[in-house]
Each structure stands twice: as C-alpha cells, then as structure tokens.
C-alpha positions as CSV (number, residue, x, y, z in Angstrom):
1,X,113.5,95.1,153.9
2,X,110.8,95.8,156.6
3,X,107.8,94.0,156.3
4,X,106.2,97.2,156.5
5,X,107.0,97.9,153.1
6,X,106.8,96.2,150.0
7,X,109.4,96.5,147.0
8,X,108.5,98.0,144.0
9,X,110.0,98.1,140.7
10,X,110.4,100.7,137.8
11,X,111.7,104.6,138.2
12,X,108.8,106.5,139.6
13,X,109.1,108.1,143.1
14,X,106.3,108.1,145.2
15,X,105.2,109.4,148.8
16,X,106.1,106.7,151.3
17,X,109.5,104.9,149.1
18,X,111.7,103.7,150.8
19,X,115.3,104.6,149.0
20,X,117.8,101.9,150.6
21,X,121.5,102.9,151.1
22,X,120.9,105.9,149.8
23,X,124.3,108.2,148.9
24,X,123.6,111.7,150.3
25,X,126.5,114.1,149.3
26,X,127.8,116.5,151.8
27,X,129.4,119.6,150.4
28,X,132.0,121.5,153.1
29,X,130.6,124.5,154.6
30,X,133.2,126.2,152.7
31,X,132.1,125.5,149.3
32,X,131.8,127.8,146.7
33,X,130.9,126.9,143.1
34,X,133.4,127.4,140.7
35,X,133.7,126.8,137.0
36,X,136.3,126.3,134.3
37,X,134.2,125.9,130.9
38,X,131.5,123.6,131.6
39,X,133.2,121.4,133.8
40,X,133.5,122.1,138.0
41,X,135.0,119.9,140.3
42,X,134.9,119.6,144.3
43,X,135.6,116.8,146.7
44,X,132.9,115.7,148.8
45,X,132.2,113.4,151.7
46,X,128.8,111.1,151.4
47,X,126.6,109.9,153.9
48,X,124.7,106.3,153.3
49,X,121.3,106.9,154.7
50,X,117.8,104.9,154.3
51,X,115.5,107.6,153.4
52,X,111.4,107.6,153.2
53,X,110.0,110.2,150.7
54,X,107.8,112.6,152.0
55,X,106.6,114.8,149.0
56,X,103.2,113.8,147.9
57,X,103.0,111.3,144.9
58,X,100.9,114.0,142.9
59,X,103.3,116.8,143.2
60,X,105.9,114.3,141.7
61,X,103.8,113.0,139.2
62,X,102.7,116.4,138.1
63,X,106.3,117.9,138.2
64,X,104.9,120.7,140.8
65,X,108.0,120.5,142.9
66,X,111.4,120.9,141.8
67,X,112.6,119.1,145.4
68,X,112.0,115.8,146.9
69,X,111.4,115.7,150.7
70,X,112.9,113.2,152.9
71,X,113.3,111.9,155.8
72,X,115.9,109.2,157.3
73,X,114.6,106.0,158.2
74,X,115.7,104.2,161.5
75,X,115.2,100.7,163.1
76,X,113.6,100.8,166.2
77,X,116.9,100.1,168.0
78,X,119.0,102.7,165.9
79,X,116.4,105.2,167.0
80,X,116.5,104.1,170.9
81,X,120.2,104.8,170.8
C-alpha cells in the first residue's frame, strides 16, 4: 500500500479508492451475447490491474451514474518503463 493512501474499510466506493488486484474482464472482440433461458455463458480472459476511482463520491452516493470511472494505477518505475 502506498503511503499516499490510507486503507479503508466497509463497501462504499468513493473518488480517489484505490481497488488493489483488481479483476478486469476482457470479452473477445468477437463477442456476441447469447442466451439459452436465463443462463449465458462465454469464456473470457481477465486482466489484474490496481485501479483509482475517478467518478466523484456524490454521483456514487447519489446513484447519478450507472458507471464507475477508472483509471490504472502505476508505480513510478512501472510507469518509466
């Protein structure tokens, strides 16, 4: 944990959290949804990532957003390379 950030506990997002080893799914370019009953199934690949939220803590809070912004979060030696 970076020292610029300080651990939190419970289930609220809020602007500036950082989600460690976070599991991104990453659906083929190819995919196309499809459905038997109310079950669909698809292989995936997922990316591990450190992510920093971006959307503002009141548009959470508030439910105004159906979509949480992020960004990936490097060291300073990931981002040099």
């Amino acid at each position: 944990m970076s020292p610029y950030w300080e651990q939190v506990q419970g289930d609220q997002l809020e602007q500036g959290d950082h989600l460690a080893d976070c599991v991104i799914p990453r659906l083929p370019e190819t995919f196309v949804e499809t459905a038997v009953g109310d079950e669909a199934r698809v292989r995936v690949r997922a990316l591990v990532q450190d992510l920093m939220i971006l959307t503002q803590s009141c548009d959470i809070e508030q439910r105004k957003t159906d979509w949480i912004v992020t960004c990936p979060v490097f060291t300073r030696a990931e981002f040099e390379d």
